[in-house]
MARRO-81604 format. One line per 10 residues: number of its first residue (from 1); their letters; for each residue z, x, y of C-alpha. Coordinates in nm, 2 decimals. Layout:
<sites>
NUM = a = Z X Y  ...
</sites>
This chain:
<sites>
1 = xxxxxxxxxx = 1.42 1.06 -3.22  1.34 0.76 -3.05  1.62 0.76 -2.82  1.56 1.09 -2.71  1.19 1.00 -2.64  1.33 0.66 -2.46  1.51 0.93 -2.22  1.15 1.11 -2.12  1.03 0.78 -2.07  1.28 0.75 -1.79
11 = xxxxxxxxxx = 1.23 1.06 -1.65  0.85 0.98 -1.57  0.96 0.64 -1.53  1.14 0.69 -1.28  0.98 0.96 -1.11  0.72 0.75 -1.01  0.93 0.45 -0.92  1.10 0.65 -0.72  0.85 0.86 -0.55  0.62 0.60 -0.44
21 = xxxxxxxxxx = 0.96 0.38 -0.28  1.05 0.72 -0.08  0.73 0.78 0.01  0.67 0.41 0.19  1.05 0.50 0.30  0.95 0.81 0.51  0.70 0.56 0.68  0.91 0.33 0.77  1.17 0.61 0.91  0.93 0.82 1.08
31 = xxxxxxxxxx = 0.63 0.64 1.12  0.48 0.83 0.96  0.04 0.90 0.91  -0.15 1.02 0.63  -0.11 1.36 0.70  0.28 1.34 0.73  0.31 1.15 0.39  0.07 1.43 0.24  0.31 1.73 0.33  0.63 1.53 0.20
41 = xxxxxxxxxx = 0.47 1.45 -0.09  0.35 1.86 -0.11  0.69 1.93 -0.11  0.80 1.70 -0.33  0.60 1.88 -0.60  0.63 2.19 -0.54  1.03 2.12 -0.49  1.01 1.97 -0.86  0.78 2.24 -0.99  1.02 2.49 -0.86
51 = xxxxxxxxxx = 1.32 2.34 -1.00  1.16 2.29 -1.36  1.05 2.68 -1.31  1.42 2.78 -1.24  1.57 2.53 -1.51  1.54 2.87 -1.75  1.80 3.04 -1.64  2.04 2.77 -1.77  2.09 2.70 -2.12  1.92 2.36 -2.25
61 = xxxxxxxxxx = 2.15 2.09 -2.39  2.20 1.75 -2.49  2.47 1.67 -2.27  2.34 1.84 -1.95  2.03 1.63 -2.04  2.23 1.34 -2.01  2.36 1.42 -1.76  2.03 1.46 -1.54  1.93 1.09 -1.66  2.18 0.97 -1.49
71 = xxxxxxxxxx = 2.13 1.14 -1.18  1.75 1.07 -1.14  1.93 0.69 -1.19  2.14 0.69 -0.92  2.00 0.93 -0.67  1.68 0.72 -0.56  1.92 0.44 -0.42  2.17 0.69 -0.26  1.94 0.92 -0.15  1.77 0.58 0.06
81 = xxxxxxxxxx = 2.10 0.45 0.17  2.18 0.81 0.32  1.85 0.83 0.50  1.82 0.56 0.65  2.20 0.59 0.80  2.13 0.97 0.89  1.81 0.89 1.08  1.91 0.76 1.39  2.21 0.99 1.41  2.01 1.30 1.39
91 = xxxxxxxxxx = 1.71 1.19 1.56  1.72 1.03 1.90  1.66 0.66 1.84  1.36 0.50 1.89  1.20 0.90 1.93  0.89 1.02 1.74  0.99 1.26 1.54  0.81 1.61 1.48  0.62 1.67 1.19  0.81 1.99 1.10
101 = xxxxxxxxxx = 1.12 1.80 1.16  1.03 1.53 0.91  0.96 1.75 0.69  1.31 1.95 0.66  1.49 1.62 0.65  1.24 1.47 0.41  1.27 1.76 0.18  1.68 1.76 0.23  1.74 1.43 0.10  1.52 1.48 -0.14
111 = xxxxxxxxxx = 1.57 1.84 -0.27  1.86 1.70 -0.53  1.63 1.42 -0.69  1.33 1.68 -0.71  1.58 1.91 -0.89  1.74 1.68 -1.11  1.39 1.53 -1.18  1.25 1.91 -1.26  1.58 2.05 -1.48  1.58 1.72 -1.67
121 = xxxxxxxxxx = 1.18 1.76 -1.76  1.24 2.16 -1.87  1.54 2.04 -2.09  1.35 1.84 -2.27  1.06 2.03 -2.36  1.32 2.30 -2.48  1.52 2.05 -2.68  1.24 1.93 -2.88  1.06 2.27 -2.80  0.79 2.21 -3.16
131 = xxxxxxxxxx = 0.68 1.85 -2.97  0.63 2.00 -2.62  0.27 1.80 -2.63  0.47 1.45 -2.72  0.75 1.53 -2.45  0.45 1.54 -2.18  0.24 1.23 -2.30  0.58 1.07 -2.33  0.69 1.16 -1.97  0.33 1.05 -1.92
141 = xxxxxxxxxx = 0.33 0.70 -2.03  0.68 0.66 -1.82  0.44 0.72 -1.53  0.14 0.52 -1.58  0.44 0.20 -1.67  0.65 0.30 -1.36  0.30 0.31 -1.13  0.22 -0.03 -1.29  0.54 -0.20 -1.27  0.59 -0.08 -0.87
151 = xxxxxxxxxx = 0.24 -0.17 -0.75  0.18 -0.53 -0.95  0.54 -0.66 -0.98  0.82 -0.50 -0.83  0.72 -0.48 -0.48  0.57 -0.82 -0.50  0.94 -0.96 -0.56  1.22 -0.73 -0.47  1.31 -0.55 -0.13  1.25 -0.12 -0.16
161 = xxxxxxxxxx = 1.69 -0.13 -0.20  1.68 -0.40 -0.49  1.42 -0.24 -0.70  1.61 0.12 -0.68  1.91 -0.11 -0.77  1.72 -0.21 -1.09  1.59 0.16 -1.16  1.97 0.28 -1.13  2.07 -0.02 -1.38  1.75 0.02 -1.66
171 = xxxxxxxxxx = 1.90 0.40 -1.67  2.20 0.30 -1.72  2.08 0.12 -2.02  1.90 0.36 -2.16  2.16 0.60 -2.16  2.39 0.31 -2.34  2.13 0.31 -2.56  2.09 0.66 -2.67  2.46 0.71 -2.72  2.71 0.45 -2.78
181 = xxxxxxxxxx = 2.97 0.66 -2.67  2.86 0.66 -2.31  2.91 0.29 -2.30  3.23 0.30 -2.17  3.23 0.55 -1.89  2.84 0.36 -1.80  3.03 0.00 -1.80  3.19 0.02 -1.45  2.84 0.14 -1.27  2.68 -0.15 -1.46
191 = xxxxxxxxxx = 2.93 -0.42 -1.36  2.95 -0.26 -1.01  2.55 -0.26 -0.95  2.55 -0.63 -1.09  2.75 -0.71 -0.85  2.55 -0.55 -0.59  2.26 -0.66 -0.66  2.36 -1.06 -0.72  2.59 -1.08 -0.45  2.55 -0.80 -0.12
201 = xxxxxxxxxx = 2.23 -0.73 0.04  2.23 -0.34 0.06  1.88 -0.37 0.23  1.96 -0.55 0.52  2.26 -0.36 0.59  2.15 -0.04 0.56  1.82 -0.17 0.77  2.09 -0.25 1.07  2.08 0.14 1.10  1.73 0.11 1.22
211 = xxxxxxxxxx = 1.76 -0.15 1.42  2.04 -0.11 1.69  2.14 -0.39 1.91  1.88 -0.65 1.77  1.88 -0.92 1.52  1.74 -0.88 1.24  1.54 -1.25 1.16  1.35 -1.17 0.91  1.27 -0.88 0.68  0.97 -0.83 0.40
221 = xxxxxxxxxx = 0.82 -0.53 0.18  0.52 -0.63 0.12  0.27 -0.43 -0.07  0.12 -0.26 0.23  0.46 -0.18 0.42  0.77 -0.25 0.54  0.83 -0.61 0.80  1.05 -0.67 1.04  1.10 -0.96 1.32  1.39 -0.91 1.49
231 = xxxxxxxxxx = 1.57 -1.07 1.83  1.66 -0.95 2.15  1.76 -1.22 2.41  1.43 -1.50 2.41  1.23 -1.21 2.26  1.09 -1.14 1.92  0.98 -0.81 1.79  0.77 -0.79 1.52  0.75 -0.47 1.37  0.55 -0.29 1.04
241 = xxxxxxxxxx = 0.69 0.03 0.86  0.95 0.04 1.21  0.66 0.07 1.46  0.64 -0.19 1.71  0.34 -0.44 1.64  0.39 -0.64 1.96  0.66 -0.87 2.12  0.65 -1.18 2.24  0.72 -1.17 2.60  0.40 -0.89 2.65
251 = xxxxxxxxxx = 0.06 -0.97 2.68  -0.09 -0.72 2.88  -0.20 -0.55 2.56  -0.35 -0.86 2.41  -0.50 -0.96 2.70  -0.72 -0.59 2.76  -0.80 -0.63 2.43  -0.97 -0.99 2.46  -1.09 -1.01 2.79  -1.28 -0.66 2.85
261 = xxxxxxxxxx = -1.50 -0.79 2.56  -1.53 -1.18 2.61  -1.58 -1.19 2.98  -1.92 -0.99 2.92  -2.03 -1.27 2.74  -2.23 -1.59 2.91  -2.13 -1.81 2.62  -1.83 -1.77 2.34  -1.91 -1.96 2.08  -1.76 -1.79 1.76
271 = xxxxxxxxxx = -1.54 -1.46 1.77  -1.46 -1.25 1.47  -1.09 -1.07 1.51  -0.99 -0.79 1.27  -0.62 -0.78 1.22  -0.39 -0.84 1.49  -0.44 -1.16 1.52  -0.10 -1.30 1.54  0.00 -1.16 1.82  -0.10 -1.32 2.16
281 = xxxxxxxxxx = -0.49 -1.23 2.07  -0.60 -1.53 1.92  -0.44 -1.76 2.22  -0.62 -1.51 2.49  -0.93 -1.57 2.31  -0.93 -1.94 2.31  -0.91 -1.93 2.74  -1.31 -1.90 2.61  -1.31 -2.22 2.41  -1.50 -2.10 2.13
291 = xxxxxxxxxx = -1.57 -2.35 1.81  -1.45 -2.13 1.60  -1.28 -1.78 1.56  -1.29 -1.61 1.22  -0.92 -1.41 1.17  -0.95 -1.13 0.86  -0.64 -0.99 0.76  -0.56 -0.78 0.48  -0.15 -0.87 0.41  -0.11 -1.22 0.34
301 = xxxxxxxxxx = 0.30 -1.13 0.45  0.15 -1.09 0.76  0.01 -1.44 0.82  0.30 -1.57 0.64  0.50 -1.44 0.92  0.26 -1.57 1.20  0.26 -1.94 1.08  0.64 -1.93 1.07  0.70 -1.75 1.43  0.38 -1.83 1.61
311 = xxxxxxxxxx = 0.13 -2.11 1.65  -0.19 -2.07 1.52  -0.43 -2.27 1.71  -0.65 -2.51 1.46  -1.00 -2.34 1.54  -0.92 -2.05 1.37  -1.04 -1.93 0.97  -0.80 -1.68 0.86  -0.97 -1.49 0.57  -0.73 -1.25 0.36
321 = xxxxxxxxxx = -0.99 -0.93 0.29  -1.02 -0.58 0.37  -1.17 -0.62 0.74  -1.45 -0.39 0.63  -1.55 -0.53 0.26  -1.54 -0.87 0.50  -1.76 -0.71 0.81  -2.01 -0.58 0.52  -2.04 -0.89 0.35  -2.01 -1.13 0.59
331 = xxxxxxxxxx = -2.41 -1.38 0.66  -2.23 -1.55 0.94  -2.32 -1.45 1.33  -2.08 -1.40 1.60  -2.10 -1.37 2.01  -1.78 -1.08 1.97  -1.63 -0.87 1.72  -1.25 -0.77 1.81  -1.15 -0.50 1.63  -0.76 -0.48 1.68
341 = xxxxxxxxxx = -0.67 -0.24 1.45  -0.43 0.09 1.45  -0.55 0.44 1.56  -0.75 0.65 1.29  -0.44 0.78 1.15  -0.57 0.78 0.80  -0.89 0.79 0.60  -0.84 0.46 0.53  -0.90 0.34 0.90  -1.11 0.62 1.02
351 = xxxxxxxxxx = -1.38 0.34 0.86  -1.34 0.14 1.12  -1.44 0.41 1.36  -1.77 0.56 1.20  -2.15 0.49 1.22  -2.17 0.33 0.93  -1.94 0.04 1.08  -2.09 0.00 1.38  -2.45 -0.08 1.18  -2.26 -0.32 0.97
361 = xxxxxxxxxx = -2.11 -0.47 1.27  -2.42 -0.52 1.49  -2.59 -0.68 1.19  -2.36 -1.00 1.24  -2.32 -0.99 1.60  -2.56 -1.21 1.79  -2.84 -1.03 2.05  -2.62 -1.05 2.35  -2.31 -0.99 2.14  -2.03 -0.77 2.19
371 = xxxxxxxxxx = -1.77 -0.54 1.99  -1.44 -0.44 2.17  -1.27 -0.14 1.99  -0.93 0.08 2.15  -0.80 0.42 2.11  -0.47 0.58 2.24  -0.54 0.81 2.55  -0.34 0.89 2.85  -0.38 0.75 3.20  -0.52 1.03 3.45
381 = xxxxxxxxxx = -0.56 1.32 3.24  -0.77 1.42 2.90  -0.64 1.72 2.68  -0.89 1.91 2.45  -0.77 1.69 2.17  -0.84 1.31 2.30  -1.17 1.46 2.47  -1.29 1.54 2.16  -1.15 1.19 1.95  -1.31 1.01 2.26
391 = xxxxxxxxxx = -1.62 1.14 2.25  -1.68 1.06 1.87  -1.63 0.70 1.90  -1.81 0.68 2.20  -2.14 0.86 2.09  -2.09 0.68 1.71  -2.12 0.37 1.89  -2.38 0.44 2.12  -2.58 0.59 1.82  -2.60 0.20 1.76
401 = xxxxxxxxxx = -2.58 0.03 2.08  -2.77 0.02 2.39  -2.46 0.03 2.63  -2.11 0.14 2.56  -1.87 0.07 2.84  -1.50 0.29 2.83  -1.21 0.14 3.04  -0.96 0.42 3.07  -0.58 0.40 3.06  -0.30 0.49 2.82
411 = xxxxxxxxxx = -0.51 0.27 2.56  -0.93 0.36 2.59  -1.09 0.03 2.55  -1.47 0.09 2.42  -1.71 -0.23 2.45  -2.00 -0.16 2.36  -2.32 -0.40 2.30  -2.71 -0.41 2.32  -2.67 -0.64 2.66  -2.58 -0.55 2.98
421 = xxxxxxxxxx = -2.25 -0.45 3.04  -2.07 -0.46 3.37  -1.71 -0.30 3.52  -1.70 -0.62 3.75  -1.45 -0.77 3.51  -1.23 -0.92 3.74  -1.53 -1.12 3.92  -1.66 -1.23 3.55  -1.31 -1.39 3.52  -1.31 -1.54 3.81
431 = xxxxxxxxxx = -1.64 -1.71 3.72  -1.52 -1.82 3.41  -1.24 -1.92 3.56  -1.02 -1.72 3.30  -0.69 -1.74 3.38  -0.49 -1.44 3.35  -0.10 -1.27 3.33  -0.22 -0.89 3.39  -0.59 -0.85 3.39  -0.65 -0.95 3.73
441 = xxxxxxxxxx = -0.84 -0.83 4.07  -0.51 -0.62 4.14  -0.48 -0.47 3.82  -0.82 -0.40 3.73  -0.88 -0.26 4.14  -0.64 0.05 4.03  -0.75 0.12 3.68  -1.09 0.06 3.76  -1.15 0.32 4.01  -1.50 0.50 4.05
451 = xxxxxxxxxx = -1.33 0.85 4.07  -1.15 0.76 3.68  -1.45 0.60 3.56  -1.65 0.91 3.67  -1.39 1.15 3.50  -1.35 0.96 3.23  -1.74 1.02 3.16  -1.73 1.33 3.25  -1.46 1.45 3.00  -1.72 1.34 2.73
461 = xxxxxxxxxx = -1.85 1.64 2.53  -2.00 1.73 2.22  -2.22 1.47 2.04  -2.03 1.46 1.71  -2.11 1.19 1.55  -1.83 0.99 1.28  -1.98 0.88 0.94  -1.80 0.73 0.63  -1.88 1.03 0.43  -1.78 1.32 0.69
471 = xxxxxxxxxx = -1.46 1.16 0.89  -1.44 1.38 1.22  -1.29 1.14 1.42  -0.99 1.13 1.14  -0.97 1.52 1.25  -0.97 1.50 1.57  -0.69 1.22 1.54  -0.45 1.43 1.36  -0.49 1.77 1.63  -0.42 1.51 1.91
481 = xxxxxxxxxx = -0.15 1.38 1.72  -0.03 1.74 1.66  -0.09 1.81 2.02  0.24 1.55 2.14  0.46 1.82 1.94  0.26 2.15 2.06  0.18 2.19 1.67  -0.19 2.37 1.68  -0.41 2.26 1.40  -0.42 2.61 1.26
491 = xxxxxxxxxx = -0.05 2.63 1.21  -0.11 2.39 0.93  -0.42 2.62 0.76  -0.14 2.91 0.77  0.13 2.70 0.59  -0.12 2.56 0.38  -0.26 2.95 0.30  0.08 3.06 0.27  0.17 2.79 0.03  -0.13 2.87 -0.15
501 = xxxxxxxxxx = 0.00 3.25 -0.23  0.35 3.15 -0.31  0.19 2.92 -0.57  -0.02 3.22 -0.71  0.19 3.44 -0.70  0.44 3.22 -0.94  0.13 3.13 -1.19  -0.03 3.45 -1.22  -0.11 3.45 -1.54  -0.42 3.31 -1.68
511 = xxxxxxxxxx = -0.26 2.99 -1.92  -0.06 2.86 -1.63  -0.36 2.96 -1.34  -0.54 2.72 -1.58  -0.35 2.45 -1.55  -0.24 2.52 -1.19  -0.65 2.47 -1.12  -0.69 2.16 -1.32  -0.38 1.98 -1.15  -0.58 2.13 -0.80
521 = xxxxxxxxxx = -0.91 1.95 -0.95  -0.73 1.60 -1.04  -0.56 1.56 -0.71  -0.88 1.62 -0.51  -1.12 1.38 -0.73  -0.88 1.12 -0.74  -0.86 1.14 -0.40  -1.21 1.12 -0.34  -1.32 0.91 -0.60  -1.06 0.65 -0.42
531 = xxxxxxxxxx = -1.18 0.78 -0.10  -1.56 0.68 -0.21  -1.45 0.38 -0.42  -1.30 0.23 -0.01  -1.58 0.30 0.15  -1.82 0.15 -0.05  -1.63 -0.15 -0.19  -1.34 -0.20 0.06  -0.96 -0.11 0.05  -0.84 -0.39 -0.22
541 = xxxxxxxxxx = -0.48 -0.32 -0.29  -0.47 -0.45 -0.65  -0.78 -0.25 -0.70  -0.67 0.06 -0.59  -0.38 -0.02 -0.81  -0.58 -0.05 -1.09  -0.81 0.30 -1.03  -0.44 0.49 -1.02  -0.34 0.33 -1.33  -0.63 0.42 -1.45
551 = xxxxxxxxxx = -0.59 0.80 -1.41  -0.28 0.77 -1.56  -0.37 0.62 -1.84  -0.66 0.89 -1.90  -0.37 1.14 -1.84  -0.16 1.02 -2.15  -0.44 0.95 -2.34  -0.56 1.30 -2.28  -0.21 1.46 -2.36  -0.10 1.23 -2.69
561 = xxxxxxxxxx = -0.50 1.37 -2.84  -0.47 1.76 -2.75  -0.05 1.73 -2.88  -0.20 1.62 -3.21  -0.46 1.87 -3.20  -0.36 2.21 -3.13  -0.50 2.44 -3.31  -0.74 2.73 -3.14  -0.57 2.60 -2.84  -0.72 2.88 -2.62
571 = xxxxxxxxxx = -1.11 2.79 -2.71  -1.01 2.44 -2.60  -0.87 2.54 -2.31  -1.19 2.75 -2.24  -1.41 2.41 -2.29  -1.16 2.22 -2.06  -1.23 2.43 -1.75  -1.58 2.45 -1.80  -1.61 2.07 -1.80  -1.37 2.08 -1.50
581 = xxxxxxxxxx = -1.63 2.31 -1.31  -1.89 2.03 -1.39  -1.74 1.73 -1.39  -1.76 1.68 -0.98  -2.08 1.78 -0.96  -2.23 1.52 -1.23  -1.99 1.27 -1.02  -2.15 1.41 -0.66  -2.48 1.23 -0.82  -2.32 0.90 -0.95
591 = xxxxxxxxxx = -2.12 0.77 -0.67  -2.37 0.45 -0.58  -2.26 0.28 -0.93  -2.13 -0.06 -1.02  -1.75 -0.06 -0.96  -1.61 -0.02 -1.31  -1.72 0.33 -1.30  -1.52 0.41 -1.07  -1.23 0.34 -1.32  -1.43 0.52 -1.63
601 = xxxxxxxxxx = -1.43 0.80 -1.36  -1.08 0.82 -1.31  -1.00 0.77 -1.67  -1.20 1.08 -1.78  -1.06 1.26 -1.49  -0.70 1.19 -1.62  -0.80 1.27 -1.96  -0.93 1.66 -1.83  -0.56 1.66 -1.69  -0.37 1.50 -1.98
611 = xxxxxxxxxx = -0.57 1.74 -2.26  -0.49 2.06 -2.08  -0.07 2.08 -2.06  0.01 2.06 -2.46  -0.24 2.32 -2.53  -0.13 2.53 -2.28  0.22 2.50 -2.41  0.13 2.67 -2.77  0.04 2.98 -2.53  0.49 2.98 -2.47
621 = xxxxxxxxxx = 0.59 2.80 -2.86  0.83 3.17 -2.87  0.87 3.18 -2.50  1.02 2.81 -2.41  1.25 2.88 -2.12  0.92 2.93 -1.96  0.77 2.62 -2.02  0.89 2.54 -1.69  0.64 2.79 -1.54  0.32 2.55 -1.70
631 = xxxxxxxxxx = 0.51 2.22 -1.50  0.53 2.42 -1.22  0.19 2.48 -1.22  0.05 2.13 -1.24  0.28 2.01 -0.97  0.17 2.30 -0.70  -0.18 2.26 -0.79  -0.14 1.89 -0.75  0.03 1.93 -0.44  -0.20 2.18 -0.26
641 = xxxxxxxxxx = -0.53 2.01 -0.38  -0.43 1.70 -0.19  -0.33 1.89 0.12  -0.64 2.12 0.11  -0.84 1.84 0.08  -0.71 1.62 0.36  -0.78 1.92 0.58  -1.11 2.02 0.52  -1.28 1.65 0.37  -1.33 1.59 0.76
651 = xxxxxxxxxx = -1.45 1.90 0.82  -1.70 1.95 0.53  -1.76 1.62 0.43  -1.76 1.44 0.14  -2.03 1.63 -0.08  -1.89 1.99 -0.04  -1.58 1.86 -0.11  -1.68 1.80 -0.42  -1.80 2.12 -0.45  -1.45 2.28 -0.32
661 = xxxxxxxxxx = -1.27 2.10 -0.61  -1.47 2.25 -0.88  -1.47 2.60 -0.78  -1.13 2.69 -0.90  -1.18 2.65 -1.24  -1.51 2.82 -1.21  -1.33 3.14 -1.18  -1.05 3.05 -1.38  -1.30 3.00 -1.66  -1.37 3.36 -1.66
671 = xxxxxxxxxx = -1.04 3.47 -1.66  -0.95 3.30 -1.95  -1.29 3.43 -2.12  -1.14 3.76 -2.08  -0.84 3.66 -2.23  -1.00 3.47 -2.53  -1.16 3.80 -2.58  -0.90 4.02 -2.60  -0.74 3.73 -2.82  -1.03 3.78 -3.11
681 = x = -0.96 4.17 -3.08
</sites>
C-alpha cells in the first residue's frame, strides 16, 4: 500500500517540479510575457485533462502504471534538452517568435509528458478505485512538496538541467522502491544519470544552442529567471530569460535614460534608480556628481553579476527589495527617480506604470524633482495600439504632475515633474558641462524636431487613466504586443470562447460542471488574491512562495477531510458551491488586512478546491473509467479561469472580477439542486 501511494506522490511530485521548470523554460526560449506563459500553461491542462479523460479506453494496470512513472521521470529532462536544440533550428535565430507559433511548439514537446502525466493519474484512481479521495490528496501533497522544494531550495542551488536530472533520479528510486524486481533494468539509468550529473554539464551545453557564436562566461537560474553573460570580441552581453539586458560597448540607451531626466535638474544631489542599474546607468548618472544614489534591485544574482563584471562606483546604496514595496516605504527625499524597468508585459510591472505609483513616487521626490520612465514605441509612426499604451502613462502621470515631457523615438521617454520642464536638452548639457557619447546637439537636433514633438502630442487620445486595481495600460501592452504578429485582440476572446465550449461540452453533466466551476473559481482567486497581495505589500519572491504553498496545502487538507467523509456526498457538494458563490464576495470586503490573511485566504480557498474532487468521485464508485472525466474537469476549469481572467481583470478591474469568479457556481448550484432533488425522489 504504501509503495503504491509513494508512486502518486511522484506523479504530483513531479508534475509540479516539472511544470513550473518548463514554464520558466518557455521564457527563456521565447521570451516570453504573461500572457504567452498563461496560454502554454492553458494547454498544459487541458492537454493533461484530456489525456486523463481518454486514459478509459485502456485497460488500468499495474505495470502500465509503472510504466508511466517512469516516463513522467525521464521526459522533463528530454523534453528540455530537445527544446532547447529545436528552437533555433525551427525558429530563425535571434527572431521573436509568434504567439500562435509558441504555442504549437510548446504544446508539441509537451503533449507526451501531459499524456503520460494524465494516463498515469486515471490509472491510479482505477487501481485503487474504493480510495479515489486518498489517491487525490495523495497526488495532492506531491504537489504542495514539489511547489516547496522548487521555489525554496532547488532553484536556489541547481541549474533548470540539474534539478530535472534529480527528478529523473528520485523516480528512479521510487520505482526501485516499489518493486525490487525493477532494480535491475533501473540500475544502468541510475549509474548513467550519476554520472551525468557529477561529471558533464548538460546545462551549458545544451544552452550553446541558444547562444551561437558567443562565449558563454557565465550562466545562473536564479529564482526570478534565467542569466546569461556571454563574449563576443571586447564585448559582454548580459542577458535575462535570453533577452538582451544591455552590452557593454552601448550606451546610447543608458545615456537617454539618465540624461533626459537629470539635465532638468539645477542640482543632483541624491538619485533613486529602480533596476537596471548595472548597466552603464549608474556611471551616466554620476557625470552629475551626486552624494549619493540609492540602486533597488529585486535579484540579488543580478548584483552578484554587476560587482563581478562591472564597477560599481562607491556612492551608490544597493538595496535588494521589490522597487515598489521600497518606493512605498521609503522617508528618504530624492532630486530624480529613474525608473529603468521592462515594458508592462505583466501584472506584475504594470505597477510601475499606474496612478497609484506615481503618488507614491512624488511623495519622496523633492519640489523640483523629477521621474524619468520609458516605453517601447516606434520612430515616426504611432499605430492604434501604442497610441492608446502612450496615452495611459502619459495622462497617469500628469494626473500627478504638473508637467510631463515625451521624447519620441523607438523607446518613448516620459519625464515628468512639478517644475518646469524644457526640450532644450542639449543646451542644459552643455551648461552642465555633461559630457556625452550619443545624447548630443546632433543627435538630439533630429529626434527632437518640432513637427515629431507636435505629432507625437497629437497622437494622444483618450484619457484612460492606469490604477493598481483596474490595469489598462497592461491591456493595451498585450494588443500592441499582438499587433507585431497581426494577431487582433479578439482573436484571443474567440479561442478563449471556443475553448470554453469544448470544455462544456466534455463536462456536461452536473457532478463534473461542479468541479469544472470550482477549479474556474480557485484559479481566478488565487490569482487575484496574489494579484492584491503585490500590490499592496510588494512582489517578495519567498512570499509569494509561501501564499502558493499555502493553497496547496488548503487543497490536501481539503481532499484528505471530504475522502474520509463521504457520505451524502451530493448535499456536500451542494454546500461547497454555495460557499464558492460567496466566498469572493466576503473576500471583495477584506482585502485592506494584515498580511497573514492573505495566506488564511488562500488556505480556505484551497480547502473549497481540495473538499470537492473525492466527493464528486462517489457520484462514478460503479463508473471508474470515467473518473478521468472529474480530472479533466478541474484542469480545464483551472486553465480557462486563469486565461479569462488575464483578459478581462484589465478590462473590468479588480472588484468585478471578483464578481466574475463567483458566478459560475451560482448557476451550478442550481443545477445540482435539481439534481439533489431528483436524488431524494
Amino acid at each position: 500500500m504504501f509503495r503504491f501511494y509513494l508512486l502518486v506522490f511522484f506523479i504530483g511530485f513531479s508534475s509540479l517540479i516539472t511544470q513550473l521548470s518548463f514554464l520558466r523554460e518557455i521564457c527563456n526560449l521565447f521570451y516570453g510575457n504573461e500572457l504567452s506563459i498563461t496560454f502554454v500553461l492553458a494547454s498544459w491542462l487541458f492537454i493533461s485533462g484530456v489525456s486523463s479523460y481518454l486514459a478509459k479506453f485502456l485497460r488500468a494496470s499495474k505495470k502500465r502504471f509503472h510504466f508511466l512513472i517512469f516516463l513522467i521521470s525521464c521526459l522533463p529532462l528530454l523534453l528540455i534538452l530537445l527544446a532547447r536544440t529545436l528552437r533555433n533550428r525551427i525558429f530563425l535565430y535571434g527572431a521573436v517568435v509568434d504567439p500562435l507559433s509558441m504555442l504549437l511548439f510548446s504544446s508539441c514537446i509537451l503533449a507526451p509528458y501531459c499524456i503520460a502525466s494524465g494516463f498515469s493519474f486515471n490509472f491510479a484512481c482505477r487501481l485503487r478505485k474504493k480510495e479515489v479521495g486518498k489517491v487525490y490528496w495523495v497526488d495532492s501533497i506531491g504537489d504542495l512538496v514539489g511547489s516547496i522544494a522548487f521555489s525554496f531550495l532547488l532553484i536556489y542551488f541547481l541549474n533548470l538541467i540539474q534539478i530535472l536530472e534529480l527528478l529523473f533520479l528520485i523516480g528512479i528510486i521510487f520505482l526501485a522502491i516499489s518493486n525490487k524486481k525493477f532494480i535491475k533494468y533501473l540500475l544502468p539509468f541510475f549509474l548513467l544519470l550519476t554520472f551525468l550529473f557529477v561529471f558533464v554539464d548538460l546545462n551549458l551545453l545544451s544552452l550553446r544552442q541558444l547562444y551561437r557564436n558567443q562565449q558563454i562566461v557565465y550562466q545562473k537560474d536564479s529564482p526570478f529567471g534565467n542569466l546569461v553573460v556571454t563574449k563576443t570580441g571586447r564585448q559582454l552581453n548580459f542577458f535575462e530569460n535570453n533577452i538582451l539586458l544591455f552590452s557593454t560597448q552601448t550606451t546610447a540607451e543608458k545615456e537617454e535614460t539618465v540624461h533626459y531626466g537629470l539635465s532638468q535638474l539645477k542640482n543632483v544631489s541624491k538619485v533613486l534608480v529602480l533596476s537596471g542599474g548595472i548597466s552603464s546607468t549608474l556611471s551616466e548618472v554620476n557625470k552629475y556628481n551626486p552624494k549619493v544614489i540609492d540602486y533597488v534591485e529585486i535579484d540579488s544574482e543580478i548584483i552578484r553579476i554587476g560587482k563581478k563584471f562591472r564597477r560599481i562606483p562607491s556612492n551608490v546604496n544597493i538595496y535588494l527589495s521589490d522597487a515598489r514595496f521600497f518606493v512605498k516605504n521609503s522617508k528618504e527625499k530624492y532630486d530624480a527617480i529613474i525608473v529603468d524597468l521592462p515594458d508592462p508585459t505583466s501584472l506584475q510591472l504594470n505597477r510601475f506604470y499606474t496612478v497609484e505609483f506615481f503618488k507614491e513616487a512624488k511623495r519622496i521626490l523633492s519640489k523640483e524633482g523629477v521621474i524619468s520612465i520609458s516605453l517601447s514605441c516606434h520612430e515616426n509612426y504611432f499605430s492604434p495600439e501604442i497610441r492608446e499604451l502612450l496615452s495611459s502613462v502619459y495622462f497617469s502621470l500628469k494626473e500627478v504632475f504638473k508637467n510631463v515631457l515625451i521624447i519620441p523615438g523607438d523607446t518613448c521617454y516620459l519625464i515628468a515633474s512639478d517644475s518646469r520642464l524644457s526640450y532644450k536638452i542639449a543646451n542644459l548639457l552643455k551648461e552642465k558641462n555633461i559630457t556625452t557619447r550619443y545624447v548630443n546637439e546632433y543627435y538630439l537636433s533630429a529626434k527632437l524636431t518640432k513637427e515629431r514633438i507636435g505629432y507625437t502630442y497629437s497622437s494622444l487620445i483618450n484619457k484612460t487613466l492606469n490604477y493598481d486595481f483596474k490595469p489598462v495600460t497592461y491591456a493595451f501592452y498585450s494588443k500592441y504586443w499582438l499587433s507585431f504578429f497581426g494577431i487582433k485582440f479578439m482573436l484571443l476572446v474567440i479561442l478563449i470562447t471556443l475553448f470554453a465550449i469544448l470544455s462544456l461540452l466534455l463536462t456536461k453533466e452536473p457532478i463534473p460542471l461542479s468541479i469544472f466551476t470550482t477549479g474556474f473559481l480557485g484559479s481566478c482567486l488565487e490569482i487575484l488574491i496574489i494579484f492584491s497581495f503585490q500590490i499592496i505589500y510588494g512582489y517578495i519572491y519567498s512570499k509569494i512562495g509561501f501564499l502558493i504553498a499555502s493553497f496547496m496545502l488548503g487543497t490536501s487538507l481539503g481532499s484528505y477531510i471530504s475522502s474520509k467523509k463521504r457520505k451524502n456526498f451530493l448535499k456536500k457538494i451542494l454546500i461547497i458551491e454555495l460557499f464558492c458563490f460567496f466566498y469572493p464576495l466576503i473576500l471583495l470586503k477584506l482585502l485592506k488586512v494584515p498580511e497573514f490573511f492573505y495566506y488564511f485566504y488562500l488556505l480556505m480557498l484551497g480547502m473549497l478546491v481540495g473538499l470537492e474532487f473525492p466527493l464528486a468521485s462517489e457520484f462514478y464508485k460503479k463508473r471508474i473509467r470515467k473518473i478521468g472525466k472529474l480530472y479533466f474537469a478541474d484542469l480545464a476549469g483551472g486553465s480557462l479561469g486563469s486565461l479569462i481572467l488575464l483578459i478581462s481583470l484589465p478590462l473590468i478591474g479588480l472588484k468585478n472580477s471578483f464578481f466574475l469568479a463567483s458566478l459560475p457556481n451560482f448557476f451550478t448550484f442550481f443545477l445540482l439542486l435539481i439534481l439533489f432533488r431528483r436524488w431524494q425522489k
